[in-house]
N, C-alpha and C positions, 0 to 999 in steps of 0.2 A: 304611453311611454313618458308624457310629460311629469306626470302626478309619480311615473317613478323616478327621474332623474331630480325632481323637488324632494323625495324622501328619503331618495341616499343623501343629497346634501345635507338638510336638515341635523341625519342622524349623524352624519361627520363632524359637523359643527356643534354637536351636543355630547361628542367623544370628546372634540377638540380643547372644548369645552370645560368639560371633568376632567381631562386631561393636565389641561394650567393650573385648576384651580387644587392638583392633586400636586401637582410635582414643583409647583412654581414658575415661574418665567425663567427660564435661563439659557446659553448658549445654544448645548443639543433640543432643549423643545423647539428654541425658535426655527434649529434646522430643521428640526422635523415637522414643524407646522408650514413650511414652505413646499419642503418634499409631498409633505398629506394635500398639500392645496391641489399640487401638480398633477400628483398622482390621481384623484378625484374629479378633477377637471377633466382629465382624459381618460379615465375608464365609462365614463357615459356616452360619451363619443363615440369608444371604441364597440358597445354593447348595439350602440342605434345603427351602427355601418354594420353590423352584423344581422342585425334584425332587419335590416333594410334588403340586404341581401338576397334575404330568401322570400 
């Protein structure tokens, strides 16, 4: 579970990533680079309470 929640970050941080270096820095990225954190943050949380689960 570890080695998975190290490879979604990785790979979000490597959208994130292409992501700036495609559209630039500007107001909506940075919104969205706050929303993608959050959102990220707590989808691997929500997968391990799930997996925990059963």
């Amino acid at each position: 579970m570890n080695k998975f929640v190290i490879g979604w970050r990785i790979l979000f941080l490597v959208i994130l990533t292409s992501l700036l270096l495609l559209g630039g820095i500007s107001r909506n990225i940075f919104f969205a680079v706050i929303l993608g954190i959050i959102i990220f943050s707590i989808i691997p949380e929500v997968y391990s309470k799930k997996l925990g689960d059963k």
